[in-house]
C-alpha positions as a Markdown table, in Angstrom:
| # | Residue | x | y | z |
|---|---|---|---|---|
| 1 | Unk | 234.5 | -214.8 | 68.4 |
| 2 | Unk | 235.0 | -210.8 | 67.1 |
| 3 | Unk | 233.2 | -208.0 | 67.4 |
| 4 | Unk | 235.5 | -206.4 | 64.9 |
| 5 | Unk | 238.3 | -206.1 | 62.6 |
| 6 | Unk | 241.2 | -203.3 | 63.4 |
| 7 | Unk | 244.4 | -203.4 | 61.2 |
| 8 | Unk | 247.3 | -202.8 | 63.7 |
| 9 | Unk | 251.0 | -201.9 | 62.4 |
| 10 | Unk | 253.4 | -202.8 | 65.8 |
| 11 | Unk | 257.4 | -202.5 | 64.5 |
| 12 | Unk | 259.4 | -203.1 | 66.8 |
| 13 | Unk | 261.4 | -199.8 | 67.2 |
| 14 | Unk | 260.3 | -196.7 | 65.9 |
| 15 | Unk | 257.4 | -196.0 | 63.6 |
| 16 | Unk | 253.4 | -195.5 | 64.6 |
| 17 | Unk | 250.6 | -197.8 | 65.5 |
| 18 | Unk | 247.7 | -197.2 | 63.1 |
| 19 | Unk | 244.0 | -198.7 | 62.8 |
| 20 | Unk | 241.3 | -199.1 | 61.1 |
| 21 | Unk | 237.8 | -200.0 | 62.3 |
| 22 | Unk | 234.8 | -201.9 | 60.9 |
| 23 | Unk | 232.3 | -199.4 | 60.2 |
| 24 | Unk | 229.3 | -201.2 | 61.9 |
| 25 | Unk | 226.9 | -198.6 | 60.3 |
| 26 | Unk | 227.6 | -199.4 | 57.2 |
| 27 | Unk | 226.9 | -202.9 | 57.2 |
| 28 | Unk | 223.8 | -203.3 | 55.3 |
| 29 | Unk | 222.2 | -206.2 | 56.6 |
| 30 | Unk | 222.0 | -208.7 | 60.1 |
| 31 | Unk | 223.8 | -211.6 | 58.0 |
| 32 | Unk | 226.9 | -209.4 | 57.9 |
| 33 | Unk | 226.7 | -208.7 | 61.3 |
| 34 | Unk | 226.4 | -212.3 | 62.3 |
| 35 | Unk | 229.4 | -212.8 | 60.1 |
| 36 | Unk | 232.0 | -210.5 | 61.6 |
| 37 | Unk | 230.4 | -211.7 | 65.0 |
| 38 | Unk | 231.4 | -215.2 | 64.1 |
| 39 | Unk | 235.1 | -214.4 | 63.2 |
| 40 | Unk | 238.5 | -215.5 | 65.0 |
| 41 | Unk | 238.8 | -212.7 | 67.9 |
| 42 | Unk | 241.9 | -214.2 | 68.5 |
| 43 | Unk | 243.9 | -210.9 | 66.5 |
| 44 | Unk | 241.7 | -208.5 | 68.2 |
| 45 | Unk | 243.2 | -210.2 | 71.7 |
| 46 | Unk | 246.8 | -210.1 | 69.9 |
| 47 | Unk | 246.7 | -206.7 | 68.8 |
| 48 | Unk | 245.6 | -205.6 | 72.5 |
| 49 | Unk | 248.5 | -207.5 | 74.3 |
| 50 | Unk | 251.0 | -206.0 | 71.5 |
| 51 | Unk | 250.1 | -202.4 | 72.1 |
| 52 | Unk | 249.7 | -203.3 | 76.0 |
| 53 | Unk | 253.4 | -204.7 | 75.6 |
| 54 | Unk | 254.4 | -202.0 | 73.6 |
| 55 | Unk | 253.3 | -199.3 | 76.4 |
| 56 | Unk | 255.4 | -201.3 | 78.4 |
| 57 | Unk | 258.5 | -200.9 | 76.3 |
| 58 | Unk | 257.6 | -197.0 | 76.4 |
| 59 | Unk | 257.5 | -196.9 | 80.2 |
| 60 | Unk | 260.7 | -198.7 | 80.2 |
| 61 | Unk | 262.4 | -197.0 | 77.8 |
| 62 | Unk | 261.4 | -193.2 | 79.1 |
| 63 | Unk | 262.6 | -194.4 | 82.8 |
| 64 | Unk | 266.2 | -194.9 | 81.0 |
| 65 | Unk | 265.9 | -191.4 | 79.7 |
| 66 | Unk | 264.4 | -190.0 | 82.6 |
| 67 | Unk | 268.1 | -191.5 | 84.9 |
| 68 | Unk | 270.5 | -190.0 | 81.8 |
| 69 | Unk | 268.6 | -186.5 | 82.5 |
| 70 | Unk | 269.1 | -186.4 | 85.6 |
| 71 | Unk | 273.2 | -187.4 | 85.1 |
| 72 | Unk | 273.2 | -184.3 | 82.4 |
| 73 | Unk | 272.1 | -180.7 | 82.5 |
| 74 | Unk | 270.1 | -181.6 | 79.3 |
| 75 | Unk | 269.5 | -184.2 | 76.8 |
| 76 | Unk | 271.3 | -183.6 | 73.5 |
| 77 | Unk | 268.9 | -183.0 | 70.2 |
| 78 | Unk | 269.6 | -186.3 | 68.6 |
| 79 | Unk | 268.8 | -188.1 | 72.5 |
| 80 | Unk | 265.4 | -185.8 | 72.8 |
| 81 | Unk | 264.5 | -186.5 | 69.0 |
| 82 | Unk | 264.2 | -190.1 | 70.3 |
| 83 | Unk | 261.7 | -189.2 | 73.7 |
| 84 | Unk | 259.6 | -187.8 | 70.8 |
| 85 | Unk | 259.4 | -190.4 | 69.2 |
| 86 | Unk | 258.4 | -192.5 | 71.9 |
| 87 | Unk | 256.2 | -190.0 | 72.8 |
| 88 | Unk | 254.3 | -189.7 | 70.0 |
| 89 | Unk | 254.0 | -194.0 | 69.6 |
| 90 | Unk | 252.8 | -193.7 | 73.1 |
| 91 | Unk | 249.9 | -190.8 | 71.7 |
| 92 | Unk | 249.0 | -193.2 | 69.3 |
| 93 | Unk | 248.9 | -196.3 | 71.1 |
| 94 | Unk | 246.4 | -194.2 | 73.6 |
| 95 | Unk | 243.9 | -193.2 | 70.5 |
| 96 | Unk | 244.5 | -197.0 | 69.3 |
| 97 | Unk | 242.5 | -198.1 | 72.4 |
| 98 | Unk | 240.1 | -195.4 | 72.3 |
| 99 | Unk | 239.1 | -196.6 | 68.5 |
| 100 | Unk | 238.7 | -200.2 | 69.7 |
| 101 | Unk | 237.0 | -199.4 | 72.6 |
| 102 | Unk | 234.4 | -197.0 | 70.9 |
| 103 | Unk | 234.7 | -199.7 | 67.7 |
| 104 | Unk | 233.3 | -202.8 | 70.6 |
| 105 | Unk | 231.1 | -200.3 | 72.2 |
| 106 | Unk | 229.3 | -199.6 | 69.0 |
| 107 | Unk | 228.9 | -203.0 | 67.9 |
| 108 | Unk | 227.3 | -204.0 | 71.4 |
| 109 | Unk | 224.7 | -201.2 | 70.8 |
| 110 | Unk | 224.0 | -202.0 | 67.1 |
| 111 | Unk | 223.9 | -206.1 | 68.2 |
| 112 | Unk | 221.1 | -205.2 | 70.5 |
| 113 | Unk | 219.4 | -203.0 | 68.5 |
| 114 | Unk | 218.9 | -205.7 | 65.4 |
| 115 | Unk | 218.7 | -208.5 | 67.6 |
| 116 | Unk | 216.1 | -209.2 | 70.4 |
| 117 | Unk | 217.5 | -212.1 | 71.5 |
| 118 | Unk | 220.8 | -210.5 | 71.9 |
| 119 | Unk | 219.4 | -207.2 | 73.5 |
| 120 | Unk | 218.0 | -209.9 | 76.3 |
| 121 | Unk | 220.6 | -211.4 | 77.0 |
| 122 | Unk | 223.4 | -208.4 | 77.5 |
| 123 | Unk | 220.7 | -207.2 | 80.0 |
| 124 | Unk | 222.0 | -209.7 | 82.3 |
| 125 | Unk | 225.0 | -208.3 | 82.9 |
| 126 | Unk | 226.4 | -207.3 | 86.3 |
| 127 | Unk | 225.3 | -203.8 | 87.4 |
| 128 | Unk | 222.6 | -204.1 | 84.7 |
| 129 | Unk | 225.2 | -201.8 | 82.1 |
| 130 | Unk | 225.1 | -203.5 | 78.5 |
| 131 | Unk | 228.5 | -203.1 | 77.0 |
| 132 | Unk | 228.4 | -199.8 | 75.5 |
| 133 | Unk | 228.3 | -198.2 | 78.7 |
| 134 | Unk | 230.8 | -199.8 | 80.0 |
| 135 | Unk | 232.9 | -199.3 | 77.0 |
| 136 | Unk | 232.2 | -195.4 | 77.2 |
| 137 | Unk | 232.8 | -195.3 | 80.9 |
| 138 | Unk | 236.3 | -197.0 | 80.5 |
| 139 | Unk | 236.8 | -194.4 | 77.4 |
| 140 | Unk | 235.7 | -191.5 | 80.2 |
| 141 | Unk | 238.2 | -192.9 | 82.8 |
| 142 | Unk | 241.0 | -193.0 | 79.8 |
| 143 | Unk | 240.8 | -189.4 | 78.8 |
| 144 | Unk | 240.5 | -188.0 | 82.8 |
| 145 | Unk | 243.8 | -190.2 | 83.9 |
| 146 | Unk | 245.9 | -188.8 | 80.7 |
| 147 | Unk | 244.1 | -185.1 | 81.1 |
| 148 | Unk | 245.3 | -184.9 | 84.8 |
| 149 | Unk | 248.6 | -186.3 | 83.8 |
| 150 | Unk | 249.3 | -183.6 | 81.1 |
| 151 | Unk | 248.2 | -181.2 | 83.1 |
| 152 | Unk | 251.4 | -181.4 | 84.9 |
| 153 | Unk | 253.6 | -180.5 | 82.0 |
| 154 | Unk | 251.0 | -177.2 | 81.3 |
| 155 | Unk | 249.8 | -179.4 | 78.1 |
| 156 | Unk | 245.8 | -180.5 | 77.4 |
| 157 | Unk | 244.0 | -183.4 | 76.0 |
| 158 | Unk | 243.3 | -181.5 | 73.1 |
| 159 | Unk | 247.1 | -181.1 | 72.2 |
| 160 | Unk | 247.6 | -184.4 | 72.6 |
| 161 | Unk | 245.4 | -185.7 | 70.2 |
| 162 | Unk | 246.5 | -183.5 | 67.1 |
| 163 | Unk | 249.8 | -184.5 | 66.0 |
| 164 | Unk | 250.9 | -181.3 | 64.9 |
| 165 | Unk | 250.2 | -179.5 | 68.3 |
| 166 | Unk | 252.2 | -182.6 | 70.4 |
| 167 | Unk | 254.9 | -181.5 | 68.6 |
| 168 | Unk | 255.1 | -178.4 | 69.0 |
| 169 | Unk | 254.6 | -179.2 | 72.6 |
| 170 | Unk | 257.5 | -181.4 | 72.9 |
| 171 | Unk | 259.8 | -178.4 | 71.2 |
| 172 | Unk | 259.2 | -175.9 | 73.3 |
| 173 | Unk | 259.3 | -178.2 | 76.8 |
| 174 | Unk | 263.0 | -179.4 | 75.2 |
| 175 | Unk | 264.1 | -175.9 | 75.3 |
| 176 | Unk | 265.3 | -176.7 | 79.1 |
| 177 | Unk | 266.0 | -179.0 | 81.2 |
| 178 | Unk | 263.0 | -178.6 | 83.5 |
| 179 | Unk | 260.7 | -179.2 | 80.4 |
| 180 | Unk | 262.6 | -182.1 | 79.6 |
| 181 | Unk | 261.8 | -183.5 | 82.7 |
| 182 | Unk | 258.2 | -182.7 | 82.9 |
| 183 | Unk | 258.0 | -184.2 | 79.5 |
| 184 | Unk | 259.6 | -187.6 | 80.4 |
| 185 | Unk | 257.3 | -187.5 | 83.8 |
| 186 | Unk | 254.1 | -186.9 | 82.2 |
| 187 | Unk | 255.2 | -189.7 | 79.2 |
| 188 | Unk | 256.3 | -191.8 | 82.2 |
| 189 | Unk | 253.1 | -191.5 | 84.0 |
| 190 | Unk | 251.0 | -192.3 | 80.8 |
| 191 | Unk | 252.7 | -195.2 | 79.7 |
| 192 | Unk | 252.0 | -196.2 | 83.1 |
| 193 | Unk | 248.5 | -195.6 | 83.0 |
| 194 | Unk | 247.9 | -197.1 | 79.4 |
| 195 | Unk | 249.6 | -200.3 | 80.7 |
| 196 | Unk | 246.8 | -200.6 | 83.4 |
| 197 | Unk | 243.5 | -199.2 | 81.3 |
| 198 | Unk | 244.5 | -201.9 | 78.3 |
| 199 | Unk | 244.3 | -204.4 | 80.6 |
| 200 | Unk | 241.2 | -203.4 | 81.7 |
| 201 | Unk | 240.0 | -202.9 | 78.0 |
| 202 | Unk | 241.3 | -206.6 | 77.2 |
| 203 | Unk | 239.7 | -208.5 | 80.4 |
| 204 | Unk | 236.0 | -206.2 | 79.1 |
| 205 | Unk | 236.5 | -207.8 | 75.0 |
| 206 | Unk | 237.0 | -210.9 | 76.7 |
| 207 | Unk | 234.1 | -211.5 | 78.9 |
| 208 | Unk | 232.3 | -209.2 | 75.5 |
| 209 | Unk | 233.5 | -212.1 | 73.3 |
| 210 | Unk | 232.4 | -215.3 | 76.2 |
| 211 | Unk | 228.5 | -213.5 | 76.4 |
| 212 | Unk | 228.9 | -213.4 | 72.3 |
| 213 | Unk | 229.8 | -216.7 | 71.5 |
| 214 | Unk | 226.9 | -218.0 | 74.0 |
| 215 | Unk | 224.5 | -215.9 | 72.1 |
| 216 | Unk | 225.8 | -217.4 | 68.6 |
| 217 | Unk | 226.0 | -220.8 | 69.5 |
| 218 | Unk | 221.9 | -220.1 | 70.5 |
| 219 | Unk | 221.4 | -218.7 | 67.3 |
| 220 | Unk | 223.4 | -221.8 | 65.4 |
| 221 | Unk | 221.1 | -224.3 | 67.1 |
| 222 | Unk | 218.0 | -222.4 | 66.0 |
| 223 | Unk | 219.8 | -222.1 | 62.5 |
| 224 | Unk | 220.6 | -226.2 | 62.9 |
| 225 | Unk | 217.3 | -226.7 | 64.0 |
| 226 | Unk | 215.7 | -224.7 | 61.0 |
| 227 | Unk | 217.8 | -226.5 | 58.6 |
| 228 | Unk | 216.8 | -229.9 | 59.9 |
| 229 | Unk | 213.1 | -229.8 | 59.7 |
| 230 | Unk | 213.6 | -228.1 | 56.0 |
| 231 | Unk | 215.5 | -231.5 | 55.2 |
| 232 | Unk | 213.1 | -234.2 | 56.7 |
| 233 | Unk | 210.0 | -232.1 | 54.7 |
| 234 | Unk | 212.4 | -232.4 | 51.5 |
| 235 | Unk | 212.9 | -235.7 | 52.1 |
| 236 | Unk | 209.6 | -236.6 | 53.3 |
| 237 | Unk | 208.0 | -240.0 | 51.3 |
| 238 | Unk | 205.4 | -239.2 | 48.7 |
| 239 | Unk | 202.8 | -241.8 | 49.0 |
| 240 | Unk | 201.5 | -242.5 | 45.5 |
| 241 | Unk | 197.7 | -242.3 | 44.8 |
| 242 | Unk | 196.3 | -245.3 | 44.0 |
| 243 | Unk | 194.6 | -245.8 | 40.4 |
| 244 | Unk | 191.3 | -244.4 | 40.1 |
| 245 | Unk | 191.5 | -242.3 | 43.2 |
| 246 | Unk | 190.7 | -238.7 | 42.8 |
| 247 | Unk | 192.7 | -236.0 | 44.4 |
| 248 | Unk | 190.2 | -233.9 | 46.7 |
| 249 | Unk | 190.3 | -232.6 | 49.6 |
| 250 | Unk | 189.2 | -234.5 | 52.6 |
| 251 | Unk | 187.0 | -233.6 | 55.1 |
């Protein structure tokens, strides 16, 4: 079951990781919903491993370049035009999650808002949080983690999230060695981080998708239901009125 449809681009070296969310707003009425609800969820589970394992390969790969700066007094221009690179797929793969988070979050609210039997049961959830707030409370924990973690290289959140101003960033900390290393360190530490809180984000869709698909198979058997007593009145025998009888009401 799905809660929505993000486009996800994963090469395997080099290039970006880009999405693009169901706008739940938009969608004009609850049959649309129920739709998307009913979908394979099987790529959204896909498309969080593969960023998960790609956050991985970042981790990994920075750690390499991390042990050759420490052998050197600097990395050369064509070595540091790499860390940027994995730099900025590790930026992205962080506001990848954030979309999908804030994408699930959104749809939980909207769910509950159209349908009552829906809004009943996500109240039975542990803690007594429906979805959405849990969603925004991992989101919260996200942004803190990779705030502190930039903090160490004299960078903020806000840098981080323009594209433009990471680069710049990254420019100026290549300009020594020192900011080399606080560069790899923070993009180290990140990676780190983003391998953990995608976890967490996966094992949330999941048990998201297990209350979901309970809720929709309720809703099929009303639908089932519906659609059987509409075919045994169809299909009802019409008893023929015998000759001479006159059609009037009894009382």
């Amino acid at each position: 079951m799905c809660v929505l449809a993000v486009s996800v681009a994963l090469p395997a070296k080099g290039g970006s990781v880009t999405g693009a969310a169901t706008e739940w707003t938009q969608l004009a009425n609850n049959a649309e919903l129920v739709a998307i609800l009913e979908s394979s969820g099987i790529q959204v589970d896909n498309q969080l491993t593969q960023i998960s394992q790609l956050a991985q390969q970042i981790q990994n790969q920075l750690e390499i370049y991390r042990t050759m700066l420490q052998n050197t007094a600097s990395l050369p221009v064509h070595v540091w035009g790499n860390v940027e690179a994995e730099l900025q797929r590790l930026r992205e793969i962080t506001l990848q999650g954030e979309g999908m988070a804030f994408t699930m979050g959104n749809a939980d609210a909207i769910l509950a808002q159209r349908f009552p039997d829906y809004a009943k049961l996500r109240q039975e959830l542990p803690r007594g949080q429906a979805f959405a707030e849990t969603y925004e409370s991992w989101s919260n924990t996200n942004r803190q983690t990779v705030s502190t973690s930039l903090r160490v290289a004299g960078l903020t959140a806000e840098q981080f999230e323009d594209e433009e101003a990471t680069m710049r960033s990254l420019r100026r900390l290549s300009e020594t060695a020192d900011g080399q290393m606080k560069a790899l360190q923070v993009g180290h530490d990140i990676a780190v981080e983003q391998v953990s809180q995608l976890q967490k984000l996966r094992t949330l869709f999941s048990q998201q998708m297990t209350m979901s698909a309970a809720w929709l198979q309720s809703e099929q058997g009303l639908r089932d239901l519906a659609q059987a007593r509409r075919e045994a009145f169809f299909k009802a025998t019409v008893r023929e009125i015998p000759a001479g009888q006159k059609m009037e009401p009894r009382w």
